[in-house]
KEGU-435467 format. One record per residue (C-alpha): residue number from 0; residue in one letter; x negated, z, y. Coordinates in steps of 0.02 Angstrom, whole numbers, plus 50000, padded with zeros to 5 digits. Layout:
REM KEGU-435467
<pt num="NUM" residuo="A" u="X" w="Z" v="Y"/>
...
This chain:
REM KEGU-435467
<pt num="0" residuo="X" u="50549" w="51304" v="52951"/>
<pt num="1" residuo="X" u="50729" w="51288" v="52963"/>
<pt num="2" residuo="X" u="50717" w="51100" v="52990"/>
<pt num="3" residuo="X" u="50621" w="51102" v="52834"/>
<pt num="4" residuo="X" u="50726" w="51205" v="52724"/>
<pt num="5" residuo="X" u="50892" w="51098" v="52792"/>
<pt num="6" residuo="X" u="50781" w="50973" v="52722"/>
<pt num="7" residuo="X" u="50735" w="51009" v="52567"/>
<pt num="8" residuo="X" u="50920" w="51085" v="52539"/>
<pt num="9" residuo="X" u="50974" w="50896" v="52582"/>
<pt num="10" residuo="X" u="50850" w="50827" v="52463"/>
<pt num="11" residuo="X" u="50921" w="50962" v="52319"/>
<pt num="12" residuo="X" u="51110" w="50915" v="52364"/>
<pt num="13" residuo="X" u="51059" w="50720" v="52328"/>
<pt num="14" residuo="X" u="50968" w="50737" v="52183"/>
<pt num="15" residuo="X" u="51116" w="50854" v="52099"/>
<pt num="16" residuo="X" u="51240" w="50727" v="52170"/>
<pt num="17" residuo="X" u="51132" w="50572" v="52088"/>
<pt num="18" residuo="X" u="51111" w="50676" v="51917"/>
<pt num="19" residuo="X" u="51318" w="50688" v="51930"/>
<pt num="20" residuo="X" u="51342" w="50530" v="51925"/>
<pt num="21" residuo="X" u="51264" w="50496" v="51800"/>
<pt num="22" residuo="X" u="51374" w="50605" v="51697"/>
<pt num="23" residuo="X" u="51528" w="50552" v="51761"/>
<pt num="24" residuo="X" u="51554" w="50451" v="51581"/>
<pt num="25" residuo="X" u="51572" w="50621" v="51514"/>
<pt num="26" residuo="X" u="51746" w="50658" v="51604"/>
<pt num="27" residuo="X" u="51885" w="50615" v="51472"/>
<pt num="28" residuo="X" u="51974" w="50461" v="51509"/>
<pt num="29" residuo="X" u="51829" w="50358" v="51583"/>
<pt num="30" residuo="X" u="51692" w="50339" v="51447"/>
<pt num="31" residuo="X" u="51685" w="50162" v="51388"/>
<pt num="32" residuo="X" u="51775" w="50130" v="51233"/>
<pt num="33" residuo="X" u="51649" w="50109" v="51068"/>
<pt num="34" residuo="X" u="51699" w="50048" v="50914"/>
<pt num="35" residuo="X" u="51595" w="50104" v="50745"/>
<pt num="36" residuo="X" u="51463" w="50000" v="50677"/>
<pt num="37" residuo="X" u="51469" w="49873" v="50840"/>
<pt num="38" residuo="X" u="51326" w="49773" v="50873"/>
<pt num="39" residuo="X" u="51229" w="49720" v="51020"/>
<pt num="40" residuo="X" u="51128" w="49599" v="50937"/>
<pt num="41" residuo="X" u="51199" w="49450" v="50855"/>
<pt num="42" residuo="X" u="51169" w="49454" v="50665"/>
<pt num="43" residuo="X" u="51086" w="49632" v="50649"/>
<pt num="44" residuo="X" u="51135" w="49753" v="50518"/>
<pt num="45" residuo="X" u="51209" w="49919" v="50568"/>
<pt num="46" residuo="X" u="51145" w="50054" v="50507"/>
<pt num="47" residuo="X" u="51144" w="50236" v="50595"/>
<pt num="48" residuo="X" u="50998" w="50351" v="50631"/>
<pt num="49" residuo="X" u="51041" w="50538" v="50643"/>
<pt num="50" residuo="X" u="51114" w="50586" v="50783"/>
<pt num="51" residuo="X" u="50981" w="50697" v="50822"/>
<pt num="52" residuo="X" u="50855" w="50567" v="50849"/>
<pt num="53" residuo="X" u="50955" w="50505" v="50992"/>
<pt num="54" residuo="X" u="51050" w="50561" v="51163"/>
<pt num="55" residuo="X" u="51219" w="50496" v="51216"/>
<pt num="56" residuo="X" u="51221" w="50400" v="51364"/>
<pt num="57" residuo="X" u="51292" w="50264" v="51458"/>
<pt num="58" residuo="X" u="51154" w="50126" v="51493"/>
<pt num="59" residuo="X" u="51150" w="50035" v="51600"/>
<pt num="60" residuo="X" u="51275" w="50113" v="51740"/>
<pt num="61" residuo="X" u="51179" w="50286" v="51726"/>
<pt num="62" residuo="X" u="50985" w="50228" v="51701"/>
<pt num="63" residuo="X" u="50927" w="50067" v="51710"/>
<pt num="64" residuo="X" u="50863" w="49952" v="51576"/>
<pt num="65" residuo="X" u="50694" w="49874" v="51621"/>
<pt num="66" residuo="X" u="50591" w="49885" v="51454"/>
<pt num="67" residuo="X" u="50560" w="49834" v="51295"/>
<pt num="68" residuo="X" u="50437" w="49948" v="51181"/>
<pt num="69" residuo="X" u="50347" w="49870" v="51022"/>
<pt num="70" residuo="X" u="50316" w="49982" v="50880"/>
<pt num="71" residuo="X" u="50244" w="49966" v="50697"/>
<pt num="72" residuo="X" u="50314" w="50066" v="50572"/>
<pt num="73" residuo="X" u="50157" w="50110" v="50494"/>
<pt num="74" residuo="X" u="50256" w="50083" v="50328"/>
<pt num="75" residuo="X" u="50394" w="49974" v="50251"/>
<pt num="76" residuo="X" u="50569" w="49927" v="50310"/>
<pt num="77" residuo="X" u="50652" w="50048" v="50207"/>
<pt num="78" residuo="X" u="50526" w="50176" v="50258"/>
<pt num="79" residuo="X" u="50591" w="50181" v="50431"/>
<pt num="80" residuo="X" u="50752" w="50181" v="50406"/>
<pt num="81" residuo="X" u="50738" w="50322" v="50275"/>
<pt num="82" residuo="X" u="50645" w="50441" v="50427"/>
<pt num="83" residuo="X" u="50761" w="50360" v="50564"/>
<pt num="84" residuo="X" u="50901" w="50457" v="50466"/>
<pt num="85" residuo="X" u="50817" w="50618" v="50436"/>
<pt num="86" residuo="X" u="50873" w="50732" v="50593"/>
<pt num="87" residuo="X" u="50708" w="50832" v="50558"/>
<pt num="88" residuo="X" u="50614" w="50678" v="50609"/>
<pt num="89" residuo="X" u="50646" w="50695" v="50799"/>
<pt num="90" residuo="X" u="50621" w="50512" v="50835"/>
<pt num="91" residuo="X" u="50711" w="50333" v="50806"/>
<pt num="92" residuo="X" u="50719" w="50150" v="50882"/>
<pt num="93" residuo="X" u="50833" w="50056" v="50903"/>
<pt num="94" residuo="X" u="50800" w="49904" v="50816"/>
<pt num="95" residuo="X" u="50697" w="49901" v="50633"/>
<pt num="96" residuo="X" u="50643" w="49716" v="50623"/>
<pt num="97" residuo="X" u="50596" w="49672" v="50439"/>
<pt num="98" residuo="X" u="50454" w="49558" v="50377"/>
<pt num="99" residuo="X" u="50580" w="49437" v="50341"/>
<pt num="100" residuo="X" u="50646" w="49423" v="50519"/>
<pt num="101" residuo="X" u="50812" w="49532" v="50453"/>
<pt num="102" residuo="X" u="50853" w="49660" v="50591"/>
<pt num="103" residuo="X" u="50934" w="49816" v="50574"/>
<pt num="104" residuo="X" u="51013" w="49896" v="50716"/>
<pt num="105" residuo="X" u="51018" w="50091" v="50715"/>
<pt num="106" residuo="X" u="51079" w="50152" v="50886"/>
<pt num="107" residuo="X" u="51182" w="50069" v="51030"/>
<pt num="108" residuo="X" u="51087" w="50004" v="51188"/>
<pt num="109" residuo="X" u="51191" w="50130" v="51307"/>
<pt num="110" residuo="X" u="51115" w="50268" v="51224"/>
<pt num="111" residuo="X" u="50952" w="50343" v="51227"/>
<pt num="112" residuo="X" u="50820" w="50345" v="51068"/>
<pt num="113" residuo="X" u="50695" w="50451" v="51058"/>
<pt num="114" residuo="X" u="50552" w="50319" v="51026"/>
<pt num="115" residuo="X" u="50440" w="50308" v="51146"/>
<pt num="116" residuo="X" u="50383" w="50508" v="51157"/>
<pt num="117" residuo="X" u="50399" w="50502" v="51338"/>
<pt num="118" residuo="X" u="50583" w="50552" v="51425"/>
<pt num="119" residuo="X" u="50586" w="50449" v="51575"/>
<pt num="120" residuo="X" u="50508" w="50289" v="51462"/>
<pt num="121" residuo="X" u="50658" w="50330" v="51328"/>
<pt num="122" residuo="X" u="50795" w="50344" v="51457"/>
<pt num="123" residuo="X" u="50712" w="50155" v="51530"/>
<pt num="124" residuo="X" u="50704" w="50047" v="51387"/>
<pt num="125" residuo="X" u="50751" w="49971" v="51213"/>
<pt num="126" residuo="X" u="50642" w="50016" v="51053"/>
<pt num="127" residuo="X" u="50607" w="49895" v="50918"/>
<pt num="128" residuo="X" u="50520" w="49941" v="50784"/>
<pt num="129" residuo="X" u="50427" w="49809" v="50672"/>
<pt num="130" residuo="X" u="50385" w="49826" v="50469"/>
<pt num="131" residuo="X" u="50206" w="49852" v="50415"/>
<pt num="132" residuo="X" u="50061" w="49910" v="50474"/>
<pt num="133" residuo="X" u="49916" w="49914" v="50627"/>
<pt num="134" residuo="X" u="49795" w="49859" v="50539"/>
<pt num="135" residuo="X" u="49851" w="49718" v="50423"/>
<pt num="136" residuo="X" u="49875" w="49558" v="50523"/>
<pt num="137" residuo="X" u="49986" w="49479" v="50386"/>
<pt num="138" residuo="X" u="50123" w="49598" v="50403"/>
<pt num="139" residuo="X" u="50168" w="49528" v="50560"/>
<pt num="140" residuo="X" u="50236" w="49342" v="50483"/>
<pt num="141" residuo="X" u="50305" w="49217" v="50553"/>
<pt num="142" residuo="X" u="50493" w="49248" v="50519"/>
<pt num="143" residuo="X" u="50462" w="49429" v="50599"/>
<pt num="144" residuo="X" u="50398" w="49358" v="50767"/>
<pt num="145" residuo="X" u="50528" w="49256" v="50780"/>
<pt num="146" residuo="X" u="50657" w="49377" v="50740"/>
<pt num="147" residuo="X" u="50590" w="49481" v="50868"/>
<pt num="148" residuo="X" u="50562" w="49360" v="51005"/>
<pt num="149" residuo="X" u="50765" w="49320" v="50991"/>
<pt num="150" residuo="X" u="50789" w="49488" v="50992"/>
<pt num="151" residuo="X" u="50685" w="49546" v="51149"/>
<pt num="152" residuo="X" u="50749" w="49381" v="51239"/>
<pt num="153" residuo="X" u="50926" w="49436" v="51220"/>
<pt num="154" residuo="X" u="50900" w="49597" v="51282"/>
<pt num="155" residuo="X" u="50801" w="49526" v="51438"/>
<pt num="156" residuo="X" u="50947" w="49426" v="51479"/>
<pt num="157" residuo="X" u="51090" w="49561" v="51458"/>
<pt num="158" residuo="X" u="51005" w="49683" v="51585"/>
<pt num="159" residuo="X" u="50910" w="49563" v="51680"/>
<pt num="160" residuo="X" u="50718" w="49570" v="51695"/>
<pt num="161" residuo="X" u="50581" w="49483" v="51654"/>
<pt num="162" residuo="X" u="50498" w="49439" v="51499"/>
<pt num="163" residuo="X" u="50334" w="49469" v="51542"/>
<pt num="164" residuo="X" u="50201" w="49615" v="51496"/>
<pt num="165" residuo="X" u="50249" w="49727" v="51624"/>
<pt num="166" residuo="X" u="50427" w="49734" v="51543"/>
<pt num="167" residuo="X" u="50381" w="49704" v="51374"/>
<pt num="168" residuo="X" u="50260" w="49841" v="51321"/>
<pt num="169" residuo="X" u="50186" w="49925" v="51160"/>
<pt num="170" residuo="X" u="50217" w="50082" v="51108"/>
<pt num="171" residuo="X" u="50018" w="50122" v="51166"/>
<pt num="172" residuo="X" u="50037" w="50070" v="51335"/>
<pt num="173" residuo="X" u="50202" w="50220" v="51377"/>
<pt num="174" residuo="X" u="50113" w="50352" v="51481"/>
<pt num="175" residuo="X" u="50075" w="50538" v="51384"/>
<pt num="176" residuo="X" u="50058" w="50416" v="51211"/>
<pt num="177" residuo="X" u="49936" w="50450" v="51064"/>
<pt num="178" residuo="X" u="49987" w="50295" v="50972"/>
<pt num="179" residuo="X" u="49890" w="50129" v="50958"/>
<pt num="180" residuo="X" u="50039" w="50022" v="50895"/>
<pt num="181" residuo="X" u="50075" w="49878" v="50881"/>
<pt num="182" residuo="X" u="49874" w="49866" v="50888"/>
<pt num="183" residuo="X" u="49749" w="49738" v="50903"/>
<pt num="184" residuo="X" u="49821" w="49606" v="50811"/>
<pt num="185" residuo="X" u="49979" w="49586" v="50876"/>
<pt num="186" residuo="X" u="49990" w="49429" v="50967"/>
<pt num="187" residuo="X" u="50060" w="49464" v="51138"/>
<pt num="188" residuo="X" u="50026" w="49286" v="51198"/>
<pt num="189" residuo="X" u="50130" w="49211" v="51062"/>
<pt num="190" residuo="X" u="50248" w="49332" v="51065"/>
<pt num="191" residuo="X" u="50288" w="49331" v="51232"/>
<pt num="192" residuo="X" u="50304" w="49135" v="51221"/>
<pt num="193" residuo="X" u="50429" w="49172" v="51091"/>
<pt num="194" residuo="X" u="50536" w="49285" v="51197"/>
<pt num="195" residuo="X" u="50555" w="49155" v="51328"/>
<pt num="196" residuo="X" u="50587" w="48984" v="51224"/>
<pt num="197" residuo="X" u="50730" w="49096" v="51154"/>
<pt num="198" residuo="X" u="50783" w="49148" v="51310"/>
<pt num="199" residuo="X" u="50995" w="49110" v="51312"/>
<pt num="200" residuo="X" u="51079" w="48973" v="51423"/>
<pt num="201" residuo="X" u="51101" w="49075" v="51586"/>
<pt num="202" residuo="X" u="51299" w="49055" v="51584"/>
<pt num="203" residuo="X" u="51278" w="49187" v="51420"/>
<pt num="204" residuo="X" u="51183" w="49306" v="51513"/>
<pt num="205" residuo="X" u="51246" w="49477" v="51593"/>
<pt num="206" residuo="X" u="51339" w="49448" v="51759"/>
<pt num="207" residuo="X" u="51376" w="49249" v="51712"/>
């Protein structure tokens, strides 16, 4: 028993000292420097979500980046930005991409939106959220995919996995999830073929 409980009290002192660290942003002086309105992606359009629909953070030296979620809106462009800035909504992505291909960027990739429902899927990965709706094929156009695809490529190459569909997921597919977007007629085999022709020259990506 005592072996077991100078176990388990090594196990406790290792997972407070691991949840530390990740916090150790927090301590003034050390958290990286931000600068309002900066953009991750190339070309997007700032615009801020409530800061209620999103945690603070530090990505990627206090949780890994490995994923990419795919949403629909289930409305328009404006629609999601409109509820992305309403601090009663609860939720936000990071990305709105518009029918267009025009890409609005709402929240910094070191911090943590609440768009996937799920903490530990949140915490994991960048949300993009894409104009229209489930069930209308059309919505998702040509100048959207691609839009996208240069989008999702860039952020494969800046924290360094794969673009393939255990990285790149839809928003059904995150454990605990009642939704069904993107849906059936997303293309995933287009898409995905997308992401990697825009893949970046490797001397551009994160770590040289």
């Amino acid at each position: 028993m005592l072996i077991g409980g100078g176990a388990a009290l090594l196990g406790g002192a290792v997972l407070a000292r691991e949840e530390l660290e990740r916090y150790w942003w927090l301590v003034p002086g050390v958290e990286k420097e931000r600068v309002e309105g900066a953009l991750d992606h190339p070309g997007a359009e700032w615009t801020a979500a409530s800061r209620a629909n999103w945690r603070r953070a530090d990505r990627p030296d206090d949780y890994r980046v490995d994923r990419v979620v795919i949403h629909v809106v289930q409305g328009s462009y404006p629609t999601a930005l409109k509820v992305f800035k309403d601090p009663f909504h609860g939720a936000a992505a990071h990305y709105v991409v518009r029918e267009d291909g025009h890409v609005a960027q709402m929240i910094r990739e070191l911090d943590v939106a609440f768009h996937a429902g799920n903490r530990e899927m949140n915490e994991r990965s960048i949300g993009i959220e894409h104009e229209g709706f489930v069930d209308r094929p059309e919505d998702f156009t040509d100048a959207m995919y691609a839009a996208s695809a240069r989008l999702t490529a860039g952020i494969c190459a800046r924290y360094g996995f794969p673009a393939d569909r255990e990285h790149i997921i839809g928003h059904a597919e995150v454990p605990g999830t009642d939704h069904t977007d993107p849906g059936p007629h997303w293309d995933w085999d287009r898409y995905l073929r997308l992401v990697r022709a825009a893949a970046p020259p490797r001397k551009e990506r994160a770590g040289g």
